[in-house]
C-alpha positions as CSV (number, residue, x, y, z in Angstrom):
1,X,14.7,222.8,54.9
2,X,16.2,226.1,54.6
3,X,15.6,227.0,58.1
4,X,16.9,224.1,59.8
5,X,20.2,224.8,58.0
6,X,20.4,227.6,59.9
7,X,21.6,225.0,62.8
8,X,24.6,225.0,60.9
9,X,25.4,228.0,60.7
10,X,26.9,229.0,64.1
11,X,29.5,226.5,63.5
12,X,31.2,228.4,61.2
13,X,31.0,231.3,63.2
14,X,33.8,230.7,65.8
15,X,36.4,230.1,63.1
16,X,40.2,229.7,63.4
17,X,39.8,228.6,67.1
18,X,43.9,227.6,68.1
19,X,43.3,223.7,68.3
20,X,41.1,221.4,66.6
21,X,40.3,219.6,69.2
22,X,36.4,218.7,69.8
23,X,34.1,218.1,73.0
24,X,36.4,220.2,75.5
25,X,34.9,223.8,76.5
26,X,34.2,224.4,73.1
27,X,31.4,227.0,73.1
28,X,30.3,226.6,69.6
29,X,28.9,223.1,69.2
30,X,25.8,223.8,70.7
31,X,23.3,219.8,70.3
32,X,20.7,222.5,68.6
33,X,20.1,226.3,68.8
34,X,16.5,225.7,68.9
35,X,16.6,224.0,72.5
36,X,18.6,226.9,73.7
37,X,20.4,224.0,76.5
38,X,23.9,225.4,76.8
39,X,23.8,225.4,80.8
40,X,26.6,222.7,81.1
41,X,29.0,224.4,78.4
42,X,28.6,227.7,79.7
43,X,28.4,227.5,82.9
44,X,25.1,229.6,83.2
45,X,22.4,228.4,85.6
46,X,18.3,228.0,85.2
47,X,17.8,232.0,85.9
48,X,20.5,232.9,83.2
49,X,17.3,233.4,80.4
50,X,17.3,230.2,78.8
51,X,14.2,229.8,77.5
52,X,11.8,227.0,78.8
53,X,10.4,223.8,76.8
54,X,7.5,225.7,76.9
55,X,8.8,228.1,74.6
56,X,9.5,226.3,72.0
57,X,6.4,225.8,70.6
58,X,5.6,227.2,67.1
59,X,5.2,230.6,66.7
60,X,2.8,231.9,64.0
61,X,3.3,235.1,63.8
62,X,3.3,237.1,60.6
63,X,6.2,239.1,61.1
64,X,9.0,238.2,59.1
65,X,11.1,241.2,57.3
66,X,11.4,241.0,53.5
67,X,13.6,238.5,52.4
68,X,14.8,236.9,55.5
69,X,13.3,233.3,56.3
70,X,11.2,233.0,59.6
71,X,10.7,229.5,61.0
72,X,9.8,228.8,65.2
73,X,11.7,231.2,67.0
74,X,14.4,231.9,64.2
75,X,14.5,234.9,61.9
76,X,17.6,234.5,59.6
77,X,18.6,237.6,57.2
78,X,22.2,236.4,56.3
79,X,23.5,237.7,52.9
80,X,21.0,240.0,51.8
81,X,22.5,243.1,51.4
82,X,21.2,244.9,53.6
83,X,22.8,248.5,55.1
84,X,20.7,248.5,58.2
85,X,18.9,245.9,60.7
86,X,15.3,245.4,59.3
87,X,12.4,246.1,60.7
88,X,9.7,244.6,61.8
89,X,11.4,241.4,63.3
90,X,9.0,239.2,65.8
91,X,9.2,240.2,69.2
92,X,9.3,236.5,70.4
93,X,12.9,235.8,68.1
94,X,15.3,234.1,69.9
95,X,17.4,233.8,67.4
96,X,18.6,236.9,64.7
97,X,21.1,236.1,61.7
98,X,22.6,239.2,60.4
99,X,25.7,237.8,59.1
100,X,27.9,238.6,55.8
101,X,25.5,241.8,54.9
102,X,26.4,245.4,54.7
103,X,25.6,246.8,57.9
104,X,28.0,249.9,59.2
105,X,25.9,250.9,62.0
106,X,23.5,250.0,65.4
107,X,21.2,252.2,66.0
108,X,19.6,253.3,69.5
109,X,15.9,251.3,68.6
110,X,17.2,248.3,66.2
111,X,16.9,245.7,68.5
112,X,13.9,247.6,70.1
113,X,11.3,245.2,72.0
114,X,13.7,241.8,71.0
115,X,13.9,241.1,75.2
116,X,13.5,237.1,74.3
117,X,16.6,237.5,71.8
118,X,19.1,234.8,73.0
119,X,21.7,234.8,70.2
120,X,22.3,237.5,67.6
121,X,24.9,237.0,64.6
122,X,26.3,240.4,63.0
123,X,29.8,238.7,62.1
124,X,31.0,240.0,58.3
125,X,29.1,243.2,58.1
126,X,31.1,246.7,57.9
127,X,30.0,247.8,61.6
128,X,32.4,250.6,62.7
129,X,29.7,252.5,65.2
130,X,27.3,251.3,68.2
131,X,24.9,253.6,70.4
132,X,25.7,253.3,73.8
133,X,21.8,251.9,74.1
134,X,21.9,249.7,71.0
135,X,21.8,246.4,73.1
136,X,19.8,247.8,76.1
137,X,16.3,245.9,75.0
138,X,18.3,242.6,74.6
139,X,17.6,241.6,78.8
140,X,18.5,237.6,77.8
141,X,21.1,238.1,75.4
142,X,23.4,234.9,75.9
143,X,25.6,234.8,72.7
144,X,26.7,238.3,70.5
145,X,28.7,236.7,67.1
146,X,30.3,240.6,65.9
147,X,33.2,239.5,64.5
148,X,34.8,240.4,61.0
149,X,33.4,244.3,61.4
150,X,35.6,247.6,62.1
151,X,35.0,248.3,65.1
152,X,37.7,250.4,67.2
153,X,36.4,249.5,70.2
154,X,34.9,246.9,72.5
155,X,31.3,248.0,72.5
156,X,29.6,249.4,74.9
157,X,26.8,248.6,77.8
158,X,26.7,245.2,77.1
159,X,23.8,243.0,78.3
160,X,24.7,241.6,81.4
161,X,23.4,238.0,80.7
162,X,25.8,238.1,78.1
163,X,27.6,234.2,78.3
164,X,29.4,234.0,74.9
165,X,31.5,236.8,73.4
166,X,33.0,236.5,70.1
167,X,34.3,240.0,68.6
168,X,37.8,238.4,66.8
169,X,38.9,240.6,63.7
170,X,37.8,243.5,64.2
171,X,40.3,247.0,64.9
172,X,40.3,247.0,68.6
173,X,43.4,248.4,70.0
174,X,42.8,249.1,73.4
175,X,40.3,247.0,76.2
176,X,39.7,249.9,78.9
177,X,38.7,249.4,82.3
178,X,35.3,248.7,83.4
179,X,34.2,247.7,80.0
180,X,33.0,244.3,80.9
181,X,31.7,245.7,84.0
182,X,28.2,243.9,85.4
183,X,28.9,240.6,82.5
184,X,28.9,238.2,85.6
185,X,27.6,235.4,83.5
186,X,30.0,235.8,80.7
187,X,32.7,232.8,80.4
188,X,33.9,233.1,76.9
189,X,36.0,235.6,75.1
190,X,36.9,236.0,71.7
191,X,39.2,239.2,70.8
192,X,42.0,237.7,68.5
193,X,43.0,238.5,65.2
194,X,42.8,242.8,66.6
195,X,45.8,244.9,66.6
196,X,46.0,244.2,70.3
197,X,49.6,245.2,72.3
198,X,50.3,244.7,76.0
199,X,49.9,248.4,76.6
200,X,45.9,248.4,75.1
201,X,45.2,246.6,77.6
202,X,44.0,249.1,80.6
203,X,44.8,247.8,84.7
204,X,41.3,246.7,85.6
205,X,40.4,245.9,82.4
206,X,38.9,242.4,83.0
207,X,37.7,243.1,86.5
208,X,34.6,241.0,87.5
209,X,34.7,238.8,84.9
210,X,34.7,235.3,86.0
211,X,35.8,233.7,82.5
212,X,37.2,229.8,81.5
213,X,37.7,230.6,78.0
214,X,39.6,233.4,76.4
215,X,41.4,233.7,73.2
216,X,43.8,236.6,72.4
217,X,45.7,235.3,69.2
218,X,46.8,236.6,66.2
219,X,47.0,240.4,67.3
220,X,50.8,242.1,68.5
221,X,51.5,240.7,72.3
222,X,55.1,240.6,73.1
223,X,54.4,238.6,76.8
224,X,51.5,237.5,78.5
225,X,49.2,239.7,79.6
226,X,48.9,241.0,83.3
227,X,45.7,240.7,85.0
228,X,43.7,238.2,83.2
229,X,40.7,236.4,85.1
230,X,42.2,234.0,87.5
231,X,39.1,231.5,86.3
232,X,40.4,230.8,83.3
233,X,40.4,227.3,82.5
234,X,41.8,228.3,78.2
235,X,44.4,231.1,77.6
236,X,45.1,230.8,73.4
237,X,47.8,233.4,73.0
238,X,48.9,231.9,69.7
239,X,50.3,233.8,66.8
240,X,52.0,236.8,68.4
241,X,55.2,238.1,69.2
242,X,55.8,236.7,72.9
243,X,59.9,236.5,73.6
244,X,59.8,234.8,76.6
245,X,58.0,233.5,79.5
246,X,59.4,234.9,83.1
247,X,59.0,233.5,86.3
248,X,55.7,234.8,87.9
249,X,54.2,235.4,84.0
250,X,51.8,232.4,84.7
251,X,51.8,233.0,88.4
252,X,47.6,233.9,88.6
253,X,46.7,231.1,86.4
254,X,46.6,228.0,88.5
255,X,43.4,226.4,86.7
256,X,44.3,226.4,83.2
257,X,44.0,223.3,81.6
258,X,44.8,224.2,78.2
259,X,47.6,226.8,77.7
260,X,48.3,228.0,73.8
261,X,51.3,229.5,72.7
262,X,51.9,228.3,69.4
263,X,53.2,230.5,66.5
264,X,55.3,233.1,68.7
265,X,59.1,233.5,68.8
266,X,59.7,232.4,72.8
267,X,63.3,231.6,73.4
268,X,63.4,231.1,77.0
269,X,60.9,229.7,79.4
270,X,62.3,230.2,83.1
271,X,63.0,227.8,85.2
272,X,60.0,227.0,87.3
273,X,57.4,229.3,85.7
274,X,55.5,226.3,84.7
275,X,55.1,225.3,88.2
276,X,52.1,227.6,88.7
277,X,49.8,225.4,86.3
278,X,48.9,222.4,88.4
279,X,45.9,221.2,86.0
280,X,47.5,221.9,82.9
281,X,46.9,218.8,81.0
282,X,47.7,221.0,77.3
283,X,50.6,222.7,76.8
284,X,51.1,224.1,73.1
285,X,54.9,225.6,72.2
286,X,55.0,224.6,69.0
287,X,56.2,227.0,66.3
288,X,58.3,229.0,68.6
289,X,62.6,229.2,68.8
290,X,63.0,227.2,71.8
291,X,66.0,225.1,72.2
292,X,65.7,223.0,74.6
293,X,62.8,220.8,76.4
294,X,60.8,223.4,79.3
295,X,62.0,222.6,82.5
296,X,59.3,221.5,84.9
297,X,57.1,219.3,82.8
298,X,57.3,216.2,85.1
299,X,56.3,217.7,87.9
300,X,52.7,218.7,86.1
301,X,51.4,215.6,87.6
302,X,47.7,216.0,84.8
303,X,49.9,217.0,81.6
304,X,49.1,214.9,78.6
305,X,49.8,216.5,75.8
306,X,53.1,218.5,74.5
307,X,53.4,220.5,71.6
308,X,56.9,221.2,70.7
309,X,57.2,220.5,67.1
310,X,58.9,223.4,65.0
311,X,61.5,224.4,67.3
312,X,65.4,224.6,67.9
313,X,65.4,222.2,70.4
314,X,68.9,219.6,69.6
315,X,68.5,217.0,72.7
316,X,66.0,215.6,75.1
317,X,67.1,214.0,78.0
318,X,65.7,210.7,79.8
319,X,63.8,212.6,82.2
320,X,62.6,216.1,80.5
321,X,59.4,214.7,80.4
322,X,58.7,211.7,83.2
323,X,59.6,212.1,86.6
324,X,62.0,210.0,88.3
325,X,60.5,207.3,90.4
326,X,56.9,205.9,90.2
327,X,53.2,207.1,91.3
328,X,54.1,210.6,90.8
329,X,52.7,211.2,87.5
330,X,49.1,210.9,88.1
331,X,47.6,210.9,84.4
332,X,50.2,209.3,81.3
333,X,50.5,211.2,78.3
334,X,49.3,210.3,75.7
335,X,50.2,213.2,72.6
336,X,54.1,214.7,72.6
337,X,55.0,215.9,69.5
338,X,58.8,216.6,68.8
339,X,59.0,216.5,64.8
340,X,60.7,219.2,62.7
341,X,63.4,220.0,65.1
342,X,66.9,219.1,64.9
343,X,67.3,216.5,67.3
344,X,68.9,213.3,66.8
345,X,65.8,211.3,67.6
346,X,68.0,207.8,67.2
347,X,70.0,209.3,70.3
348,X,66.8,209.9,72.8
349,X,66.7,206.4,75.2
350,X,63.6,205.0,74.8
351,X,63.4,205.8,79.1
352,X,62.4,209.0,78.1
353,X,59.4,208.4,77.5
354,X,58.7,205.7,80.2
355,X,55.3,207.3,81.5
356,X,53.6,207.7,77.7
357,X,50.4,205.6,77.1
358,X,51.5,204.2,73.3
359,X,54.6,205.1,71.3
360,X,52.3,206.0,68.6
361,X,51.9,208.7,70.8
362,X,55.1,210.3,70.2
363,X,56.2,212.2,66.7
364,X,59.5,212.4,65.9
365,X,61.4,213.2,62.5
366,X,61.0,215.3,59.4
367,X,63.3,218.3,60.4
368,X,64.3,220.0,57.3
369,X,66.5,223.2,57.4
């Protein structure tokens, strides 16, 4: 039974993801490891190195390093102690678990002859140092868990079937260019909780990557960083220090559909710099010092939820949210949250919120000072 546990595990490993929302790009939830079927969530085709049916039957090989538990494909070593990556490790694994030990380095031949290694967990070790040919055996490498090491930097050479990349609290200051250089498969990136600031990141430093998901929260941005992939379908930027939001900020983004900004001390949003989102259909401001409703909201024609909850914002008017007229708005909202600011809700005409699916929809109240 111990082994099949080990399907749990990778849901813990994406933790502290912005919203809590489930079944929308989220990268995590794969049905079962074991089947190896992510194609639809990531966006990687048949020739990506997902394994066959074929290769899931039983393996009896009997390799399995001290300690760790061996079942099918799956070697899992999790929170044994150990200082280095063990040996003799089954050259048909698909899946290596490595989490909460003691490792502090990766070695030139540690992954040495693992080519059918799909995912590989390292998150909660003491990593600080990476040989430039550490991952170089790993050709069908889909999904590298290294967060919660010390790492300085974002490692190097990284196998380019690489779809899933979650390096979140580590010590990365700076993202240079032509470090994700040859990761066309790769469509999800993890960085936040680093010491990150708008001048770490290099011109060209996401070049060639064609991503939808990227989070950059918790780390020291004081706006929105230039240059990001214009694929992106999820920018989390929550819990920094961003000020504002100027006109052409959001200019490159036109397919976001989720946009975070929660947690940061924005003030102003200027006038028409939401216009550049036409799929936006999540917009999360709340937790910021804004005092007023953004302007442009009901002309996103797909917006359906608003976070604005633990502002400054003292008024809304009948038509900050729904545009005037009808068959404009083509999808309702049907989340707008508004509590914990001080705002006469008693005042707002109930008008305002004409194009909402449900009045349960809308939270109001409980500003305290």
């Amino acid at each position: 039974m111990r082994p099949l546990c080990l399907l749990v595990v990778l849901l813990a490993l994406s933790q502290a993801l912005p919203f809590e929302q489930k079944g929308f790009w989220d990268f995590t939830l794969d049905d079962s490891l074991l089947l190896m079927n992510d194609e639809e969530a990531s966006g990687a085709g048949t020739a990506s190195g997902v394994p066959d049916l074929d290769s899931l039957t039983p393996t009896f090989s009997a390799m399995c390093p001290f300690g760790c538990h061996c079942h099918l494909r799956v070697v899992q070593c999790s929170d044994l102690g150990l200082k280095t990556v063990p040996k003799e490790i089954s050259p048909d694994t698909t899946l290596l678990d490595l989490q909460n030990n003691d490792i502090s380095e990766l070695r030139k031949d540690d992954f040495k002859g693992l080519q059918h290694l799909y995912a590989l967990v390292l998150v909660n070790n003491r990593i600080s140092k990476i040989h430039e040919k550490a991952f170089s055996p790993l050709r069908k490498l889909q999904k590298l868990y290294i967060s919660k090491n010390h790492l300085v930097e974002i490692p190097p050479n990284l196998p380019s079937s690489l779809v899933e990349l979650r390096i979140h609290d580590n010590r990365i200051r700076k993202v240079p260019k032509g470090v994700f250089s040859g990761l066309r498969n790769t469509n999800c990136i993890e960085m936040g909780g680093n010491p990150l600031e708008n001048s770490g990141f290099e011109p060209g430093a996401f070049d060639g990557l064609k991503l939808n998901y990227l989070r950059i929260s918790e780390a020291k941005l004081t706006g929105i960083p230039k240059d990001l992939p214009e694929t992106l379908n999820e920018l989390h930027l929550d819990h920094n220090k961003i000020q504002a939001i100027e006109l052409e900020d959001l200019l490159r983004y036109s397919k976001l559909y989720r946009l975070g900004l929660g947690y940061n001390q924005i003030r102003m949003i200027e006038n028409g710099s939401l216009s550049f989102l036409p799929t936006l259909r999540e917009l999360h401001l709340d937790n910021n010092k804004l005092s007023r409703v953004p302007a442009g909201l009901p002309d996103l024609k797909l917006l359906q939820v608003v976070y604005l909850h633990s502002n400054n914002i003292t008024k809304v008017g009948v038509n900050d949210f729904c545009p005037v007229g009808f068959g404009v708005k083509r999808a309702y909202y049907n989340g707008i949250s508004l509590f914990n600011n001080p705002v006469p809700y008693w005042e707002v005409q109930p008008a305002t919120f004409r194009c909402v699916t449900d009045r349960l929809a809308i939270q109001f109240g409980n500003y305290k000072k």
